[in-house]
C-alpha positions in Angstrom: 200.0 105.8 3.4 201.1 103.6 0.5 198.5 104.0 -2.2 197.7 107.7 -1.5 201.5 108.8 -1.9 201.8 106.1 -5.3 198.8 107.6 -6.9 200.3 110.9 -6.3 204.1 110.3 -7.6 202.6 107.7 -10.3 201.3 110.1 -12.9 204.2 112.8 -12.0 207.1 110.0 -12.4 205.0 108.4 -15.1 205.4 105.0 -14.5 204.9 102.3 -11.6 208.8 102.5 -11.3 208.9 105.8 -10.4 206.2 106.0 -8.2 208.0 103.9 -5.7 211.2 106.3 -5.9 208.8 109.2 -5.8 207.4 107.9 -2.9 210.9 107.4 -1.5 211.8 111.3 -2.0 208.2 112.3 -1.0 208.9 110.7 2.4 
């Protein structure tokens, strides 16, 4: 569950940074 939502919000947030917040708000 952690690497499939990061690689998702990764390139939409643009940075490792905002992959975890993405993944945050996707959750």
């Amino acid at each position: 569950h952690g690497d499939h939502p990061v690689m998702l919000d990764a390139p939409v947030s643009g940075g490792v940074n905002g992959a975890e917040a993405g993944t945050l708000t996707f959750m």
